[in-house]
Backbone as a chain_set.jsonl record, in Angstrom:
{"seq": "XXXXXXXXXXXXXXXXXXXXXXXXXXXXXXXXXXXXXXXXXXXXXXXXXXXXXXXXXXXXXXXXXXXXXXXXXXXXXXXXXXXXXXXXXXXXXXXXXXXXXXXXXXXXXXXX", "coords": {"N": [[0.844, -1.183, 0.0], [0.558, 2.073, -0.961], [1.964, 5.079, 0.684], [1.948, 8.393, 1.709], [3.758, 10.72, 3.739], [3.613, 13.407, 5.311], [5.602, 16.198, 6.679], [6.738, 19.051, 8.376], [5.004, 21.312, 8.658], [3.748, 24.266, 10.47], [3.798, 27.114, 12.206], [4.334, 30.5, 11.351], [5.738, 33.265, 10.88], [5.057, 36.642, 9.085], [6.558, 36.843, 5.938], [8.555, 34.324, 6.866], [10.075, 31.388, 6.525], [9.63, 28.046, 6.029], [10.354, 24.998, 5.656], [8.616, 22.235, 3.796], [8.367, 18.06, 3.78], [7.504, 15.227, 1.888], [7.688, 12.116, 2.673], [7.441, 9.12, 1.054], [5.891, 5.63, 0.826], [6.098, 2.256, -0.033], [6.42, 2.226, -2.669], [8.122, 2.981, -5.32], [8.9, 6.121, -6.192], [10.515, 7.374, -7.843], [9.822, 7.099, -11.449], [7.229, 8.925, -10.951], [5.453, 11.57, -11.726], [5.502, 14.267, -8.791], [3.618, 16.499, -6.753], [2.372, 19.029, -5.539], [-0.172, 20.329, -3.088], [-2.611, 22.459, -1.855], [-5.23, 23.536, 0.576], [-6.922, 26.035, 1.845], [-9.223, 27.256, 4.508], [-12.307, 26.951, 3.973], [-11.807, 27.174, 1.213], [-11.649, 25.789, -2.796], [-8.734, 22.793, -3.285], [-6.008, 23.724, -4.519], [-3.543, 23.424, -6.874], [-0.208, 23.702, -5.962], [2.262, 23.474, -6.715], [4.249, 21.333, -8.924], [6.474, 18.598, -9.838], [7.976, 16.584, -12.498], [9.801, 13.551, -13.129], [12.307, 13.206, -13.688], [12.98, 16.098, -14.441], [11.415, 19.468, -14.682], [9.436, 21.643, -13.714], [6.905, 23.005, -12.164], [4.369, 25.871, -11.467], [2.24, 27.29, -8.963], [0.901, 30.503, -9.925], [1.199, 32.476, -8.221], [3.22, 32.226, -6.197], [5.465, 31.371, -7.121], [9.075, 31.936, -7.74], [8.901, 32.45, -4.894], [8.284, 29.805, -3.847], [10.077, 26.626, -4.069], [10.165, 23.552, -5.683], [11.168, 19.91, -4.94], [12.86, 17.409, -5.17], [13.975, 13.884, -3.847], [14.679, 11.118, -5.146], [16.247, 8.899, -4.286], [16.021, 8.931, -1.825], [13.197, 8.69, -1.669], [11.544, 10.975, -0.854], [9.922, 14.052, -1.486], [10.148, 17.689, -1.142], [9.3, 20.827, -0.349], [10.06, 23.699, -0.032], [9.749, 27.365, 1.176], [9.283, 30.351, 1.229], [9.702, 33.476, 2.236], [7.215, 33.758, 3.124], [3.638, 34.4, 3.368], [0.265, 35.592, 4.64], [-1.729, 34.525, 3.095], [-0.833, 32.432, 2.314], [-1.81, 30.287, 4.152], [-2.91, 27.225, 5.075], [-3.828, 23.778, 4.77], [-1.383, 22.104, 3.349], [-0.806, 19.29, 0.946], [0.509, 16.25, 0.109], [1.126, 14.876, -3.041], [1.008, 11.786, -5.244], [-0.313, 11.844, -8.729], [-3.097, 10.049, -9.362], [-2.178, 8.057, -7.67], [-1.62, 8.206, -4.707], [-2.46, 10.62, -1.914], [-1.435, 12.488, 0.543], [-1.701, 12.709, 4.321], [-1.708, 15.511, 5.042], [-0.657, 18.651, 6.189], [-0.343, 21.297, 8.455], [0.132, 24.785, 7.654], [0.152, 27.692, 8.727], [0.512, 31.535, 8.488], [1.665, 33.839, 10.439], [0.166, 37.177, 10.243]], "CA": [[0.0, 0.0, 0.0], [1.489, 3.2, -0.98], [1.446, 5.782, 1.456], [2.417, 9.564, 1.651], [3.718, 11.205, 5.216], [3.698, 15.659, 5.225], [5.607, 16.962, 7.889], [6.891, 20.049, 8.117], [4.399, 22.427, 8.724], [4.019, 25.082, 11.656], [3.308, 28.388, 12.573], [5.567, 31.135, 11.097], [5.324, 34.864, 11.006], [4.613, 36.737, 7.652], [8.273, 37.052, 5.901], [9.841, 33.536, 7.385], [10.105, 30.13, 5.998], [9.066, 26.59, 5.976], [10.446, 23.2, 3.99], [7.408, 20.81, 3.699], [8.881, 17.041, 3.203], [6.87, 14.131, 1.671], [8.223, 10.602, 2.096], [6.473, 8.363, 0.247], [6.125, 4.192, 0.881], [5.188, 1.116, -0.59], [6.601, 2.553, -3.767], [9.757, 3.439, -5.553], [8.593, 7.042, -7.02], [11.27, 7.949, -8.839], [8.808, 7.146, -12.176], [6.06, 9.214, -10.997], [5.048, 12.879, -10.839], [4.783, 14.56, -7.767], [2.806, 17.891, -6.556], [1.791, 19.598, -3.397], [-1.389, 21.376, -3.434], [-2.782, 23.268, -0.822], [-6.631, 23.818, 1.175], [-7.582, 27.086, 2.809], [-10.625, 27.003, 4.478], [-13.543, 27.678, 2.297], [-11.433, 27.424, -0.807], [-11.386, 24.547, -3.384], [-8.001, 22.535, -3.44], [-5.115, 24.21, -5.276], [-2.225, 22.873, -7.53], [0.961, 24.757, -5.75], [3.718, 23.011, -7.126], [4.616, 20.014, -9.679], [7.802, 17.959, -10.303], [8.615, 15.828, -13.032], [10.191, 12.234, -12.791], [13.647, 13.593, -13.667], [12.954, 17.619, -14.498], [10.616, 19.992, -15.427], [8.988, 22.351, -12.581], [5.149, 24.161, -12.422], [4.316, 26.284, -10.046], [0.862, 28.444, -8.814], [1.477, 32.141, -10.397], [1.406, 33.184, -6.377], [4.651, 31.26, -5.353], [6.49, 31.399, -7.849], [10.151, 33.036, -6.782], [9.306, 32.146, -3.102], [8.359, 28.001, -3.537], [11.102, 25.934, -4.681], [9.85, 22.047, -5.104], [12.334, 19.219, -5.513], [13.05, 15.715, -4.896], [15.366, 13.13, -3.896], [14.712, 9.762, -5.747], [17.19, 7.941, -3.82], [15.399, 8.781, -0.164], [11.848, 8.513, -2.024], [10.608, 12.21, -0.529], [9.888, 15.221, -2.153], [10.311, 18.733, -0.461], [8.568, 22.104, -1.128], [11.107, 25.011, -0.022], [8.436, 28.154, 0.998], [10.371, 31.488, 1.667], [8.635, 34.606, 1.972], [5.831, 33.302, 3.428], [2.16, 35.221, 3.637], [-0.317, 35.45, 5.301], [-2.126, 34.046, 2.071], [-0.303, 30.308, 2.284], [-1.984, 29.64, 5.202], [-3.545, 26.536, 4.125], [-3.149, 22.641, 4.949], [-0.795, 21.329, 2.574], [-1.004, 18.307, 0.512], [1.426, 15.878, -1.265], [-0.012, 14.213, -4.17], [1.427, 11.344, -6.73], [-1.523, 11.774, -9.186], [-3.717, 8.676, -9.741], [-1.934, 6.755, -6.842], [-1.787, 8.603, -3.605], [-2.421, 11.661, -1.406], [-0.913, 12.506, 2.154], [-2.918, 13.174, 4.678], [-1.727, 16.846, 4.751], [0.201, 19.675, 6.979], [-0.945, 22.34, 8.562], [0.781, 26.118, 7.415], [-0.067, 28.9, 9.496], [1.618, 32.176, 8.203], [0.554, 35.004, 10.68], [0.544, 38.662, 9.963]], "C": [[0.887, 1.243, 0.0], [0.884, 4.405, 0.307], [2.787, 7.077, 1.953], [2.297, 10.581, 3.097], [4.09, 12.305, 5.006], [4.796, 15.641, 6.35], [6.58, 17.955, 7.534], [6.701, 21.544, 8.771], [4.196, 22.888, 9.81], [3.271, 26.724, 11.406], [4.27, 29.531, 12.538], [4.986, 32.219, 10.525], [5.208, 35.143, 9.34], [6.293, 37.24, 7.426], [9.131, 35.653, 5.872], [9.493, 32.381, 6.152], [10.217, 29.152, 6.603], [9.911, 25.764, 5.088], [9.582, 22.031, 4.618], [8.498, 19.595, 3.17], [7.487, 16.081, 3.367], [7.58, 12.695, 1.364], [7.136, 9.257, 1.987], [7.182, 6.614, 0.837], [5.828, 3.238, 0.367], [5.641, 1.52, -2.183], [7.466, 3.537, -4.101], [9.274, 4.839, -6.646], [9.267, 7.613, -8.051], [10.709, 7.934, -10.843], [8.12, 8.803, -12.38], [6.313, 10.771, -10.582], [5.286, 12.713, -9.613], [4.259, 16.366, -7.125], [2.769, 18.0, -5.077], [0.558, 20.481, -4.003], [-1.507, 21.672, -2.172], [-4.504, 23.787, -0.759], [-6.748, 25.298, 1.862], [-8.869, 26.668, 3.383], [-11.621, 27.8, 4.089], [-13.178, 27.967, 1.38], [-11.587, 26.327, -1.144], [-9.542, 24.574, -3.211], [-7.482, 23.291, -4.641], [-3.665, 23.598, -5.469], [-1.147, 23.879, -6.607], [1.818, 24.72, -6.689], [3.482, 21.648, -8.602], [5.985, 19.678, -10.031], [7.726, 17.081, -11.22], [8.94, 14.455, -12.616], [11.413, 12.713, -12.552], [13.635, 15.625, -13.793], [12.122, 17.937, -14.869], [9.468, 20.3, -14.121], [7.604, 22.581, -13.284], [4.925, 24.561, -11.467], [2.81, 27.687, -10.267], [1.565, 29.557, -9.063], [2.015, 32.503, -8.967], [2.321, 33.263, -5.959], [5.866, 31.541, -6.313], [7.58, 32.571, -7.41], [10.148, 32.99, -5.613], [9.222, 30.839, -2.833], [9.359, 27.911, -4.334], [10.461, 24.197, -4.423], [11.08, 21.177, -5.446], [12.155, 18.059, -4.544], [14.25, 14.686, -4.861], [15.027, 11.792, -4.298], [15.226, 8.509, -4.3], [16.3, 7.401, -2.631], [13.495, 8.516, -0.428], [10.934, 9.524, -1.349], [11.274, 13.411, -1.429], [9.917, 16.133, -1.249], [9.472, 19.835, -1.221], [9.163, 23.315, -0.155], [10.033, 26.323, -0.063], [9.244, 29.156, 2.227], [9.117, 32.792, 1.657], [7.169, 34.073, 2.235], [4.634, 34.644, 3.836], [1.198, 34.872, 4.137], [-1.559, 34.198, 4.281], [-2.223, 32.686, 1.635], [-0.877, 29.909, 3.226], [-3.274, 28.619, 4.305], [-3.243, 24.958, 4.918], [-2.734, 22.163, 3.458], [-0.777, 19.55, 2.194], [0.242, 17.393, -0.087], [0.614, 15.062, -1.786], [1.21, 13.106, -5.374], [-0.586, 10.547, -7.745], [-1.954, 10.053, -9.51], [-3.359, 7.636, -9.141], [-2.048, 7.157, -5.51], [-2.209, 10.193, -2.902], [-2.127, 11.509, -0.054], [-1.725, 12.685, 2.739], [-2.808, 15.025, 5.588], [-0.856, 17.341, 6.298], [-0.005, 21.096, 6.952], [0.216, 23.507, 8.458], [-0.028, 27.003, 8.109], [1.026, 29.92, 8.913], [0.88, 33.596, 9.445], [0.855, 36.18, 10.135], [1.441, 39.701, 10.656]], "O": [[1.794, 1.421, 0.813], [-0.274, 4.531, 0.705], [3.944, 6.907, 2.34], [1.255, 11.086, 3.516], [5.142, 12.335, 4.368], [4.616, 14.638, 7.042], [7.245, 17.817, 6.507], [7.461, 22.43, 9.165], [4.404, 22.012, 10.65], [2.459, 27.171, 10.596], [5.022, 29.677, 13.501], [3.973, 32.216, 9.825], [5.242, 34.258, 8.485], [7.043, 37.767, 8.247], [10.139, 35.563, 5.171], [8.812, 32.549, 5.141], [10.819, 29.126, 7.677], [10.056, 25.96, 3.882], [9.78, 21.242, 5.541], [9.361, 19.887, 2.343], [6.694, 16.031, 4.308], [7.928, 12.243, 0.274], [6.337, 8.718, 2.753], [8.347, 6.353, 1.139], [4.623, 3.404, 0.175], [4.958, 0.895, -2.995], [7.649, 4.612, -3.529], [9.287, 4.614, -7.856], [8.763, 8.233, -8.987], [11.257, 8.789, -11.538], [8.271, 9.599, -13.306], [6.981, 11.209, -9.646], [5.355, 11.606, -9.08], [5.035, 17.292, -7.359], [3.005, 17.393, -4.033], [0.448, 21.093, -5.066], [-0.69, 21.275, -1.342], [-5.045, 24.307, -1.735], [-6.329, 25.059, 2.994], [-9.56, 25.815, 2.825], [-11.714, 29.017, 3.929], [-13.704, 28.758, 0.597], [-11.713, 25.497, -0.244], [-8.911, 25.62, -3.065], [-8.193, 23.528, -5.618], [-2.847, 23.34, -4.585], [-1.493, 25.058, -6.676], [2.149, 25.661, -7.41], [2.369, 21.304, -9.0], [6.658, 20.565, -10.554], [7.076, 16.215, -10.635], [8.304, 14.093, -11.627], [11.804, 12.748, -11.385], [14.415, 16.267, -13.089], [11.52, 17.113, -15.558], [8.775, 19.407, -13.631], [7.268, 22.426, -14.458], [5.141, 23.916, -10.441], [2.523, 28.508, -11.139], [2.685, 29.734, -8.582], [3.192, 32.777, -8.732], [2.606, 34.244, -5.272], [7.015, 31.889, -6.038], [7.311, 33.676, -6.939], [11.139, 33.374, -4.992], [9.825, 30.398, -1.855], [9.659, 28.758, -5.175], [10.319, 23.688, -3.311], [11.96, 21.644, -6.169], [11.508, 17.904, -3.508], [15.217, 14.659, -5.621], [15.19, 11.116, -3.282], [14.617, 7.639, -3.676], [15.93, 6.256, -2.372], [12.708, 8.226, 0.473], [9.749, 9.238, -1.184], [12.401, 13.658, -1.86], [9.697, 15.612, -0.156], [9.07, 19.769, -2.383], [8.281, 23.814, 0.544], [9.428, 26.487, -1.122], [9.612, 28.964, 3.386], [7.995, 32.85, 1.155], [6.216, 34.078, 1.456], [4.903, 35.638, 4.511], [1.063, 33.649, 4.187], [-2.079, 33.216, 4.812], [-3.048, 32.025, 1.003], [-0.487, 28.759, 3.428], [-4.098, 28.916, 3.44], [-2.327, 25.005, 5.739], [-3.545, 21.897, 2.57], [-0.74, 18.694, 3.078], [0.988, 18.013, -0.845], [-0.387, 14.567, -1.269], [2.036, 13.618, -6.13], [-1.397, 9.633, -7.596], [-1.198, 9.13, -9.813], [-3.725, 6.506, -9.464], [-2.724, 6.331, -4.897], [-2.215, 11.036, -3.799], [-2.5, 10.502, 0.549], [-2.787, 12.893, 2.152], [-3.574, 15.521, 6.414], [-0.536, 16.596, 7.224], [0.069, 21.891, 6.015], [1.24, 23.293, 9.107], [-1.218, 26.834, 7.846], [2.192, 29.549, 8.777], [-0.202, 34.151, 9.252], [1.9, 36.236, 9.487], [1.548, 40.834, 10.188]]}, "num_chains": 1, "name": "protein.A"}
């Protein structure tokens, strides 16, 4: 059974930074996409991020220049690098390999 563990996330002023990690189990990802999306409450789910197998970034207009995503094959987790944080990211974070798993998320707090 594959299965996707967040941690990371916290409570950090407007300005600081966060690195979200997703290590993934039951399965050798290096293949497969992987994403982070992100919940507010009372929003629909949002794409943040996307990685590639080997290269090739995407990123929400918002973030871009302050997320950085990336991945280590070897250790089978992905990271999401979140600088300049706003009040705006506050959100529970997701990791995602499409059509096989989702984490069960990490809470971001950014305050003002």
């Amino acid at each position: 059974q594959v299965q996707l563990v967040e941690s990371g996330g916290g409570l950090v002023q407007a300005g600081g930074s966060l690195r979200l990690s997703c290590a993934a189990s039951g399965i050798s990802f290096g293949p497969y996409v992987v994403a982070w999306f992100r919940q507010a409450p009372g929003k629909q789910r949002e794409l943040v991020a996307r990685i590639g197998s080997v290269y090739g970034t995407h990123y929400l207009d918002s973030v871009k220049g302050r997320f950085t995503i990336s991945r280590d094959n070897a250790k089978n987790t992905a990271y999401l690098r979140m600088n300049n944080l706003e009040p705006e990211d506050t959100a529970v974070y997701y990791c995602n390999i499409p059509d096989v798993a989702w984490g069960q998320g990490t809470q971001v707090t950014v305050s003002s």
